[in-house]
Residue frames relative to the residue before (quaternion, step in Angstrom):
aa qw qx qy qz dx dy dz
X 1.0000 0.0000 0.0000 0.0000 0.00 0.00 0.00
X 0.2319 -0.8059 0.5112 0.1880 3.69 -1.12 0.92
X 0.3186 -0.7296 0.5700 0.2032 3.47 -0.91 1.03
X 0.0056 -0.6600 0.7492 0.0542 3.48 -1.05 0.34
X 0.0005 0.7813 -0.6231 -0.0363 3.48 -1.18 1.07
X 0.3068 0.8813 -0.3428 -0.1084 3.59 -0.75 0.30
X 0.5199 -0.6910 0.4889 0.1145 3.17 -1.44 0.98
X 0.5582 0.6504 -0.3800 0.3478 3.87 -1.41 -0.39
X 0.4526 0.5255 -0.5790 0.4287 4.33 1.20 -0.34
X 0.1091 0.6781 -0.7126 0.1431 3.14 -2.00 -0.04
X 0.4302 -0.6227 0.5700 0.3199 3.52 -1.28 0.86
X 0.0797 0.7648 -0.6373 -0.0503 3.69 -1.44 0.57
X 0.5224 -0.5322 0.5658 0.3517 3.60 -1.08 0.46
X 0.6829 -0.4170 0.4064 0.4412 3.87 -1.67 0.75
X 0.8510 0.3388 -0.2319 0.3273 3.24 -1.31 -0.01
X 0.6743 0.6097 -0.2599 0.3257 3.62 1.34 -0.24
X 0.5701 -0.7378 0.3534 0.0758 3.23 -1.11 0.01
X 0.2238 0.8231 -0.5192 0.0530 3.95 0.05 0.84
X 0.3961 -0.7144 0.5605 0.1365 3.59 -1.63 0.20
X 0.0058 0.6910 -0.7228 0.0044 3.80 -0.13 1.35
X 0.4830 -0.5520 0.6650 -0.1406 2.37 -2.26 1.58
X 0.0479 0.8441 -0.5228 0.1089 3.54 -0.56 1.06
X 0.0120 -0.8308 0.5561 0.0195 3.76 0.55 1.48
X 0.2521 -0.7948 0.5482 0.0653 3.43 -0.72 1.17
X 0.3395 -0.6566 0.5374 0.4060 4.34 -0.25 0.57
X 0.8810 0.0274 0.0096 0.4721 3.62 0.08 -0.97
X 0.4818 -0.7163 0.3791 0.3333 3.90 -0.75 1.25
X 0.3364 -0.7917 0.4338 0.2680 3.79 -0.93 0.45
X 0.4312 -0.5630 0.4291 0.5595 3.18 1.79 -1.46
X 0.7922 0.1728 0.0004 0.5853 3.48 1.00 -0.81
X 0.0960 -0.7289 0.6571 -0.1662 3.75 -0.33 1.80
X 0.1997 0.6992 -0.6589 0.1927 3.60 -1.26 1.37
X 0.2395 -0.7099 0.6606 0.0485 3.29 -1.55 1.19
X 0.1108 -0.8172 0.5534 0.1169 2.72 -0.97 1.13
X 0.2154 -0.8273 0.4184 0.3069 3.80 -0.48 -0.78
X 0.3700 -0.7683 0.5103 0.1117 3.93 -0.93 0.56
X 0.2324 -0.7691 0.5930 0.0530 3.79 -0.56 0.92
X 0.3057 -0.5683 0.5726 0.5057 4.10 -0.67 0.48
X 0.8164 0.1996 -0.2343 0.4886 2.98 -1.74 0.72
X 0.5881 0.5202 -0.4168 0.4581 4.22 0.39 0.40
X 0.3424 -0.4946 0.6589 0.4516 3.53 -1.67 0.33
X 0.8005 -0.3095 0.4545 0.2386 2.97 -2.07 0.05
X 0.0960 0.8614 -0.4809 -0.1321 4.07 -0.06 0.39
X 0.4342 -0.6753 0.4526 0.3881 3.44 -1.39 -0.91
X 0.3520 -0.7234 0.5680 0.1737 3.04 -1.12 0.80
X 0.7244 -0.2827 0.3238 0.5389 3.43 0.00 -1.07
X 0.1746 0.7120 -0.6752 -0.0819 3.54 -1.48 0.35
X 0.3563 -0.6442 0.6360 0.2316 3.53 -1.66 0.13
X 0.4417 -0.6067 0.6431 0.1526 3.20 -1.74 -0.62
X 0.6788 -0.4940 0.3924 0.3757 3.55 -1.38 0.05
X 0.6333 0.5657 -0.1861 0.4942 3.30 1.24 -0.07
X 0.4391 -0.6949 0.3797 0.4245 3.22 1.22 -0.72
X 0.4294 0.8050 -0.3159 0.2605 3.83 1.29 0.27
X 0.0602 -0.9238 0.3780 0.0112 3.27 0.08 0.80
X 0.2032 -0.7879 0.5745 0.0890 3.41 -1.07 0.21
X 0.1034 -0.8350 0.5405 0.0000 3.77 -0.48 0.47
X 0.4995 -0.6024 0.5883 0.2038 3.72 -1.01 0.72
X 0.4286 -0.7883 0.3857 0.2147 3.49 -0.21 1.11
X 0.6886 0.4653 -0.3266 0.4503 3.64 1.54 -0.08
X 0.6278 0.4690 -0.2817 0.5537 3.50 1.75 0.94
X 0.3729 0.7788 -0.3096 0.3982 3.08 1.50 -0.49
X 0.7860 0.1858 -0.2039 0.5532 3.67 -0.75 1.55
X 0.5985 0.6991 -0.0785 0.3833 3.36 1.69 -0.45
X 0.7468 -0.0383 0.2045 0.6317 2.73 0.26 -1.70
X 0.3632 -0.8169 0.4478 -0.0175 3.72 -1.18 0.93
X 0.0365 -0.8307 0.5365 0.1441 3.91 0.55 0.74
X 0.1914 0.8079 -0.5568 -0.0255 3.27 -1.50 0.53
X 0.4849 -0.7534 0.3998 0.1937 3.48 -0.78 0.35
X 0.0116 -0.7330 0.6722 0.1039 3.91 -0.78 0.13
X 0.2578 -0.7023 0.6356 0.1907 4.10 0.34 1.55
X 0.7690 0.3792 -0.4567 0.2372 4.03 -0.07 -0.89
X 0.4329 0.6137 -0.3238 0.5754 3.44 1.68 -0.53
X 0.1338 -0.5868 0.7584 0.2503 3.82 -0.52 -1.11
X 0.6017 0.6611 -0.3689 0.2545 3.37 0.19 0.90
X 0.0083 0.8227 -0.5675 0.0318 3.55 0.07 0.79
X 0.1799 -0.8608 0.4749 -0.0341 2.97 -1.25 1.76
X 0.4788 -0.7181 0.4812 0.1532 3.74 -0.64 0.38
X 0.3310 0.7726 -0.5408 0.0316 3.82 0.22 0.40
X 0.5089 -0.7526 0.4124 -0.0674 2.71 -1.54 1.63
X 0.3484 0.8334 -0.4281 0.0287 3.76 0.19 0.54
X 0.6953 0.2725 -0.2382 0.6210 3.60 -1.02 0.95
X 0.1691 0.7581 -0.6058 0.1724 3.17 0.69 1.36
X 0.2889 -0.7100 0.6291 0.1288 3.28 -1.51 1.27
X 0.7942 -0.2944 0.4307 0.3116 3.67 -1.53 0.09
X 0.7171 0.5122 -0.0621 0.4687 3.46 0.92 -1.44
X 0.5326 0.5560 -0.2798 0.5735 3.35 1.38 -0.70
X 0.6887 0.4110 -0.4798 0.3558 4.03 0.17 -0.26
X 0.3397 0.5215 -0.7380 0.2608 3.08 -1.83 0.74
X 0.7366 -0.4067 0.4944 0.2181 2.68 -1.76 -0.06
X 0.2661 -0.7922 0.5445 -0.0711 3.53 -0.83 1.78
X 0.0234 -0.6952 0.7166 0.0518 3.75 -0.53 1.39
X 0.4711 -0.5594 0.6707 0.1241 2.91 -1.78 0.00
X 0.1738 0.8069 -0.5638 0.0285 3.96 -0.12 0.33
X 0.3233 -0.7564 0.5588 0.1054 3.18 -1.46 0.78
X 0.0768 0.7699 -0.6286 -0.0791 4.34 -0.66 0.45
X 0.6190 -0.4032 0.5902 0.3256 2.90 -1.99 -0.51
X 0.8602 0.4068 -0.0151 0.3072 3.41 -1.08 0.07
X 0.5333 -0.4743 0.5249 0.4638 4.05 -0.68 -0.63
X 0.2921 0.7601 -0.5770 0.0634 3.88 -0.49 0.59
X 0.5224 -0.6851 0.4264 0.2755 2.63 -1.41 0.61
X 0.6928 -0.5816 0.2965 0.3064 3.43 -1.33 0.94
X 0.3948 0.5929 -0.4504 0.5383 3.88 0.60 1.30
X 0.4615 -0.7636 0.4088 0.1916 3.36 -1.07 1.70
X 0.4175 0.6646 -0.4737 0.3996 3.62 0.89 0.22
X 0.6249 0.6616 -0.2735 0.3115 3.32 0.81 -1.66
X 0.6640 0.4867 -0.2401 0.5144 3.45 0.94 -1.85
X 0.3108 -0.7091 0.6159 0.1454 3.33 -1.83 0.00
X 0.8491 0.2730 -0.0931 0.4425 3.30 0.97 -0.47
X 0.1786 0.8839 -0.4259 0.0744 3.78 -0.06 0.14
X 0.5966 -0.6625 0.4332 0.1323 2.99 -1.62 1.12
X 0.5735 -0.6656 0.2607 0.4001 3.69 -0.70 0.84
X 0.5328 -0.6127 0.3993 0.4259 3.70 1.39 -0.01
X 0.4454 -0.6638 0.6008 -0.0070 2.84 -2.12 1.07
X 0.0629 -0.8172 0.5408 0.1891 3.91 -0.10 0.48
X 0.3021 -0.8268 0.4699 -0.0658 3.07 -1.55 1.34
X 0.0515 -0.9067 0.4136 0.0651 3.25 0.54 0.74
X 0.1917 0.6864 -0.6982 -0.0674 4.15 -0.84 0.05
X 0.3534 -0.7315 0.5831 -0.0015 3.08 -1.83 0.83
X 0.2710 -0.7246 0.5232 0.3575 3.76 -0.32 0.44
């Protein structure tokens, strides 16, 4: 079973900036955050690969930056020019393979991170 734990939420003011942290027990190949509004489905944010390939949700894009540290198991999420719209809740999910950037795809996931921005 893969654990995926993560850390790094936090209240910020518009325009600011935060780093979630996603320590994974065993690598999958394919690391993706996603994120949850009250009263929203579940979306995507961004994920990568064992390679370093990435893929971004087009309402974060220029923004926020995934990346990975393989000796760490840790894939991180950095956030800049945070907007209002951006809070919710932040999972982490782990898959197999190239997928595409939709919570079905993933198989495994972390219990989430809560994001707050404020105008």
């Amino acid at each position: 079973q893969v654990q995926l734990v993560e850390s790094g939420g936090g209240s910020v003011q518009s325009g600011g900036s935060l780093r979630l942290s996603c320590v994974v027990s065993s690598y999958t190949g394919c690391m993706g955050w996603f994120r949850q509004a009250p009263g929203k489905e579940r979306e995507g944010v961004a994920l990568i690969n064992s390679s370093g390939r990435t893929k971004y949700a087009d309402s974060v894009k220029g923004r926020f930056t995934i990346s990975q540290d393989n000796a760490k198991n840790t894939v991180y999420l950095q956030m800049n020019g945070l907007k209002p719209e951006d809070t919710g809740m932040y999972y982490c999910a782990a898959g197999y393979g190239w997928l595409p950037l939709t919570p079905g795809a993933f198989t495994y996931w972390g219990q989430g991170t809560q994001v707050t921005v404020s105008s």
